[in-house]
N, C-alpha and C positions, 0 to 999 in steps of 0.2 A: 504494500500500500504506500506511493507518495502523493503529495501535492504534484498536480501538474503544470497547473494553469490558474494565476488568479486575474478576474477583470474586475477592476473599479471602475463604476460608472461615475462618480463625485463622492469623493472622501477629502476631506481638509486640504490639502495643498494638490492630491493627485484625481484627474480629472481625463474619465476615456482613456486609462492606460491599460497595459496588459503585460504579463510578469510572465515567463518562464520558469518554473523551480527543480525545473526535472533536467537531468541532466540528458536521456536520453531523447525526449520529445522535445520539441519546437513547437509552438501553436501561435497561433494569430486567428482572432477574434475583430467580426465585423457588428458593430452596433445596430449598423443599418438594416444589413441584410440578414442578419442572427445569424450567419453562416461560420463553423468554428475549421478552421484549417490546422491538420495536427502532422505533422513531418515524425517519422517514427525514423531517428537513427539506423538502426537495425537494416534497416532496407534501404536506406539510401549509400549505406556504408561509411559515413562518418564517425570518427571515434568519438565516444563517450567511455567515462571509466565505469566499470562494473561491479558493482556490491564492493563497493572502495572499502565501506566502512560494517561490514561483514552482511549475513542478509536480511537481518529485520531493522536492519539501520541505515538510515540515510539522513545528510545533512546539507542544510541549504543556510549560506549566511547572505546577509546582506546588510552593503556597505556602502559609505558616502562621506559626502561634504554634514557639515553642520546645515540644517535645515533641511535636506535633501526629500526627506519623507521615512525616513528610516521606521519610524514608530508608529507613520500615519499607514505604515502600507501593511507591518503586523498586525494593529487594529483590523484593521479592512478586510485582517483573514475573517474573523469571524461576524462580517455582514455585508461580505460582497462576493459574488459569483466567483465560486472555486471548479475547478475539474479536477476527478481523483482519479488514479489508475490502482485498479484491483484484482489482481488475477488477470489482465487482458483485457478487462473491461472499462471503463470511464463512465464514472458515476459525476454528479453535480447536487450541490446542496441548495438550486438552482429551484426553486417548486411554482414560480408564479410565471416564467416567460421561458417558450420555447427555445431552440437551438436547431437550426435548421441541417440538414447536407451533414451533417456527420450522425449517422443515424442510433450508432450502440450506445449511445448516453442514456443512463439509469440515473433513478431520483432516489435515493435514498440519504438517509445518516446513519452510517452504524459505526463512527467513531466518535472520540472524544478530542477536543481540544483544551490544552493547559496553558492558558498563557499566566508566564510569570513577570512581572514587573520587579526588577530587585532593588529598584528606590523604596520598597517597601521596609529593608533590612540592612539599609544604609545607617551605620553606628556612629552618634553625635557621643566624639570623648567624652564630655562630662556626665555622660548617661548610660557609658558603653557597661551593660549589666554582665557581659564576656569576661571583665574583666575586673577581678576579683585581689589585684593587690596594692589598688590607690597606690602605688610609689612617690616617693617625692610627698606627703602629705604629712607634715608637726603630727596631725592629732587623727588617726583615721577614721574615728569611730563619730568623731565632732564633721569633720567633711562628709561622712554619708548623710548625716541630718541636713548640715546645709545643701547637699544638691537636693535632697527629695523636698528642701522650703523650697530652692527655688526652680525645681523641675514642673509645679504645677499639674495641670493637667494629660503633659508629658508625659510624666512619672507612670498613669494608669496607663497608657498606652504601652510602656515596657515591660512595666506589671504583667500585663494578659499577654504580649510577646512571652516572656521570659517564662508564664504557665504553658504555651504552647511549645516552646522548645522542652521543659523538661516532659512533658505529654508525647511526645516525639521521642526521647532516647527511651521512656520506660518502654512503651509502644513498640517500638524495632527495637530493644534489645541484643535480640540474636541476629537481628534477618540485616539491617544496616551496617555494612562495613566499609569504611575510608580508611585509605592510606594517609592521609592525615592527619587522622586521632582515632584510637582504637577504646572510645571510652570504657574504662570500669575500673577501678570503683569513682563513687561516688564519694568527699570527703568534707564532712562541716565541721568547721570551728566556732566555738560558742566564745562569744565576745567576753572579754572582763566584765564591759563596762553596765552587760545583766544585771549582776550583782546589787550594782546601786538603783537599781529602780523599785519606788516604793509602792509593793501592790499588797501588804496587810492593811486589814479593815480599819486598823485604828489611826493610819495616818491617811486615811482616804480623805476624811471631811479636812484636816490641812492642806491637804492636796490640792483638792475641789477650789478652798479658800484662794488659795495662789493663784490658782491658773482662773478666777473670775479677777483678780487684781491686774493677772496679766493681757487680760484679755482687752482689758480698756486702753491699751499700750497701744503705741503705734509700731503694727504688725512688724511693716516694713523697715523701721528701726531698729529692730531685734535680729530681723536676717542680719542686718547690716555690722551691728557691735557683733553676732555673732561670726563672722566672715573675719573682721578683725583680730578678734581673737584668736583666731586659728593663723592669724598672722605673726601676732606679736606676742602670742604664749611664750614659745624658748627662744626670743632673740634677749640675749644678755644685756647686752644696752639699756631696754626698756624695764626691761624688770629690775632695775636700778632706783626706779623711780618712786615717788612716796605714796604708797596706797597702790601699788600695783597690784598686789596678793588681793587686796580684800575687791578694787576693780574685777581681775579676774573671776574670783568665787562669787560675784553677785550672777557675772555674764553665765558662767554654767549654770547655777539654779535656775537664771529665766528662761535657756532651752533645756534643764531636763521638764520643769513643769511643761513647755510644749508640747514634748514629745511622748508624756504620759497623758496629758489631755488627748493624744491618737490616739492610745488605744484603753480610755478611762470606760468603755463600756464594759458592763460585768462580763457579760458571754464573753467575750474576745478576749478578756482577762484568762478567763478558764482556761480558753483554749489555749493559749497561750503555756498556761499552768502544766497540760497536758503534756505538749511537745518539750516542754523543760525536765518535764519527772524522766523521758526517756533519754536528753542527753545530760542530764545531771552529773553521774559517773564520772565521766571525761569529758577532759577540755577536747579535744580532736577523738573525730568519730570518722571510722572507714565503712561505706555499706556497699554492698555489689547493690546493680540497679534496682533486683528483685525486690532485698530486704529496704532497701529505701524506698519505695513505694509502698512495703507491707505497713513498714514501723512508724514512718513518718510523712510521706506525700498525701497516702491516699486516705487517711484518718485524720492530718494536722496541717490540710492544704493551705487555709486560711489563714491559720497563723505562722505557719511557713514562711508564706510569703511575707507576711507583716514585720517580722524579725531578720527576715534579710532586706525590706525595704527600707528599715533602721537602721543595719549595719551592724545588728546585736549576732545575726548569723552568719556568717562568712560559707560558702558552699561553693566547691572546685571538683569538677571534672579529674579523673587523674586514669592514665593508661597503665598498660599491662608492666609497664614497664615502668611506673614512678613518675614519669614528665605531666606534669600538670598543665591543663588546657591553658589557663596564660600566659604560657610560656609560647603558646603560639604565637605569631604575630596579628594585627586587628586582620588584615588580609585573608590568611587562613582561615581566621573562625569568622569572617564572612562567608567565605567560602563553604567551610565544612554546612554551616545554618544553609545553605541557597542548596546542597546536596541533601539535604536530608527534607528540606520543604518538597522539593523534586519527586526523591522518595517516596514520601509522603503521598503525594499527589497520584502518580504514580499506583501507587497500593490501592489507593481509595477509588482507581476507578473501575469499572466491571466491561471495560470493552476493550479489545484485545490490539486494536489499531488507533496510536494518539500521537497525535500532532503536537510536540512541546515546543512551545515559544517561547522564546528567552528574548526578553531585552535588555542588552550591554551587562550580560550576568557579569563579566568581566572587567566591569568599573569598580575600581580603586582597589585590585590586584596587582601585587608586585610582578613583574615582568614574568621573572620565574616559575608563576602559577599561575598564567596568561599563556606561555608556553608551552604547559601542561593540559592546559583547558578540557580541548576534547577530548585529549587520551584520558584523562581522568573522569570524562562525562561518560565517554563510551564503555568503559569498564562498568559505573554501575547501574547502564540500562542494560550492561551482558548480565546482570543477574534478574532480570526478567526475561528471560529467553521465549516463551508462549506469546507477548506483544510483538508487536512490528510500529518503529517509531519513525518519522519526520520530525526530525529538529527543525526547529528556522530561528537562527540567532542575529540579533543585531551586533554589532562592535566598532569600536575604533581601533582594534587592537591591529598590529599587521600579525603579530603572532597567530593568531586564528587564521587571519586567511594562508598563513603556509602549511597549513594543516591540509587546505582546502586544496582542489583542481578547480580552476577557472569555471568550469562546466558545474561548480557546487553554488556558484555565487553570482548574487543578484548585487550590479553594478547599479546605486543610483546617482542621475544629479538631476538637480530641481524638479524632483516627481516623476520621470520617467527614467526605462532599464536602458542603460550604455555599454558598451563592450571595450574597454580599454585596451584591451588584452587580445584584440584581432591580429597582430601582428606577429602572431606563434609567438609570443611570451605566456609563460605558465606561472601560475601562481603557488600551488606545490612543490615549498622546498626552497623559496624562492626567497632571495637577500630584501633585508629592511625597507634598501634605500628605492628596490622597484618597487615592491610594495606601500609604502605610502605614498611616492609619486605617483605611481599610476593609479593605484583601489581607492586611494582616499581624495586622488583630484588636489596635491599639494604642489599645484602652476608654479608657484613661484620660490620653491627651492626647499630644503628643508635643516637650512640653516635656521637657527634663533635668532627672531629681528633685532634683539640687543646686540649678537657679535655681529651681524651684517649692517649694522650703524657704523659701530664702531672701525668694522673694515674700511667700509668707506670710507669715514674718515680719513682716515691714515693713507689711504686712493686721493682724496681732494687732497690733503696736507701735500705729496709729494708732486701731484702732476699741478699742482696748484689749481686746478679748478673746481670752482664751487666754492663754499665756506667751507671750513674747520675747525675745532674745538682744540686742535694741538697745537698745540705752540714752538714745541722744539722736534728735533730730529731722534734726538735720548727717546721722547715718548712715544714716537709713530715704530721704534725700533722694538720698542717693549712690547706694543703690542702683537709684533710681525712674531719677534720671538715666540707668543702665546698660543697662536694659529695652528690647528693640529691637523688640518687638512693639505696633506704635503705640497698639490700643486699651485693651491693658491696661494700657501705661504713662499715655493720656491717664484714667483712672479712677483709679489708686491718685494719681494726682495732683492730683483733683479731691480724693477723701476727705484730703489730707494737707491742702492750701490749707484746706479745709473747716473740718476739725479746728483747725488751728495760727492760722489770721486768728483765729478767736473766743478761743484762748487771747491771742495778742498784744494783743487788746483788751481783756480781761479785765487783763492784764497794764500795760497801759498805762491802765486805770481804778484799777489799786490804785496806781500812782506816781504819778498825779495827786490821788488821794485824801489819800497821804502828805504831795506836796507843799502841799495846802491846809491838812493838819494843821500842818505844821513854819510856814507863814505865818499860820496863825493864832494858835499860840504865838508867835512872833514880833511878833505886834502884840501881845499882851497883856503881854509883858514891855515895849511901848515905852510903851505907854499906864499 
């Protein structure tokens, strides 16, 4: 089962186009006439590659300029006339207008499509729930409270993320495996700063009293002394100063009453009680996934969460081997999260032929697992072997497209498909610098506009035309030195030598001209 043919009639920027996704068909599609014209490599004898990417998989990316239609043309799979090939057959999801002259087109849907958006699980540092050891932070346990005052509404939104991922590892367990992280066990650490929270009946109505005192405060001053403090608690200097101790210990009492006014309701309190009696024992607690779902997820979710959105619970992923999930880079455990939602989706659905749509799943991956991409994606849709998938991926990456053959990839610019690559250049396997010039349409070089200023530069400084910013020969020389592109640094180093020998000469004819003047005055005052 692939995608063969999509037609947009009017989608956001793309208007009467028509998209090839198959490597081995060519189609062309009439508005007019509904007449659909399908060219079957096979019989005409043009090469196309075959089951490249083994045989219930196949991959189609598509790539462009910024603006191009990249996202509007993904959308438009799922509400614009598609043609599918099935067995020999060509189906369309097509139900209200005919298709004329090409007769074996079938109306059915018996597939699923997954598209994934992964701006959904794009990770804001100061929220990133992945990562579990604040570094760099005086007081850590005082920093989770200030990000969850000033995460807002935010905050529930990572909340029910961060329910859905551990719902996910308990969930595949056995059946989810990545070369990435081989989760288990599971490991929580129970804060000191537990300890000091007053939940006996007899300091409640003090409690209660405080936090109606504090409540009359102005909120946003309170974030605010408390944000300082977490500044100026162990810088030496300041705690030099008179009343610094007793400043200090007012600031903590007004956020711990805060942070007991979250969770001052009785039930929550219990609960809370509950998940305590079983990690009471010990400070560090090791559970495989099973018994952490038995003991504590699925009986103390609630407050589970509540005590790690405080920072009273610290909870780490940790593999077969000791290396603990933070120690990933943010890259990876986007990455590992965007495989396992995949998965996910994947498992959840009951038809055996799915269309996965990824857009730019590969933003803000280090090069090195941008490199890896497909291979790492094809391995774990090989562990669905009964499916047959079509990818359709967006990117800007060139890594991806050398993954690909030309014949995988949809070439866009300004909403329609282009062919850069008519020239028997291939895409498969193929160096950086053709790949972004050609796949991505970068006209005009793919130098950084800071170092192509500055070259200039030091181009006007020497042929002297135009302006320049350099003033001396020392700094057009420094910059030639810096140049790492051998033939244009061995050129502007010819025109500099060029220029600057015939001044030195020139230079060195007026001091010698000097010096015959001041010797020839010299004899005439001897003579």
């Amino acid at each position: 089962m692939e995608l063969v043919y999509l037609w947009v009639k009017n989608y956001k920027n793309i208007v009467e186009q028509g998209f090839n996704f198959s490597p081995r068909f060519r189609c062309e599609y009439d508005e007019d006439t509904k007449e659909l014209k399908v060219v079957d490599k096979n019989e005409t004898g043009e090469f196309y590659p075959k089951n490249f990417f083994g045989n219930n998989i196949n991959v189609t990316a598509i790539v462009g300029e910024n603006g191009s239609g990249k996202s509007s043309l993904l959308l438009g799979i799922t509400n614009s006339k598609i043609i599918i090939r099935r067995d020999n057959q060509f189906y369309t999801n097509d139900f209200t207008s005919e298709i004329h002259k090409f007769t074996n087109i079938n109306r059915e849907k018996d597939y699923d499509i997954i598209y994934m958006d992964f701006d959904l699980i794009k990770i804001n540092p100061i929220t990133d729930f992945w990562d579990f050891s604040q570094q760099n932070i005086y007081d850590k346990n005082l920093y989770k409270r200030i990000e969850n005052n000033f995460s807002g509404n935010v905050n529930f939104n990572i909340i029910k993320y961060k329910e859905n991922f551990y719902n996910l590892i308990i969930k595949y367990d056995d059946s989810f495996l990545s070369e990435l992280f081989f989760y288990n066990p599971i490991e929580i650490r129970l804060s000191d700063f537990i300890k000091t929270i007053p939940f006996q009946d007899s300091q409640s109505k003090y409690i209660n009293d405080k936090i109606k005192s504090v409540q009359s405060k102005n909120y946003s001053k309170i974030k605010f002394l408390t944000f300082l403090y977490s500044k100026i608690k162990n810088n030496p200097e300041l705690s030099k100063l008179k009343h610094f101790d007793d400043d200090i210990s007012i600031l903590e009492k007004e956020q711990d009453i805060l942070n007991y006014n979250r969770f001052s309701n009785q039930e929550e309190i219990d609960n809370i009680y509950k998940l305590l009696k079983v990690l009471e024992n010990k400070k560090i607690h090791k559970f495989s996934i099973e018994d952490f779902n038995k003991q504590i997820y699925n009986e103390n979710q609630e407050a589970f969460f509540k005590l790690t959105e405080l920072g009273y619970l610290e909870v780490n992923l940790k593999d077969k081997t000791g290396r603990e999930y933070f120690d990933l880079s943010q890259g990876e455990r986007k990455l590992f999260a965007e495989f396992l939602m995949i998965f996910d989706s994947i498992s959840k659905s009951d038809k055996n032929e799915i269309f996965l749509v990824l857009d730019e799943p590969d933003l803000g991956l280090h090069p090195q697992w941008q490199k890896n991409y497909i291979q790492e994606l094809i391995k774990l849709l090989s562990t669905f072997p009964k499916k047959r998938f079509h990818i359709i991926i967006t990117s800007h990456s060139p890594f991806i497209l050398s993954d690909l053959p030309k014949e995988n990839i949809i070439f866009l610019e300004k909403g329609k498909q282009v062919y850069p690559f008519e020239d028997g250049k291939q895409t498969f396997g193929a160096n950086i610098h053709t790949l972004l010039s050609h796949g991505f349409f970068m006209k005009d070089g793919l130098m950084g506009e800071f170092a192509k200023e500055k070259i200039n530069q030091v181009y006007n400084f020497i042929t002297q035309k135009g302006t320049s910013f350099i003033k001396t020969k020392e700094e057009a020389q420094n910059i030639i030195n810096l140049i790492g592109e051998p033939m244009l640094k061995k050129e502007l180093q010819f025109l500099y030598n060029e220029k600057f020998e015939i001044d030195d000469i020139d230079k060195q004819i007026r001091e010698y001209e000097e010096a015959i003047e001041k010797l020839k005055s010299k004899k005439k005052k001897n003579d």
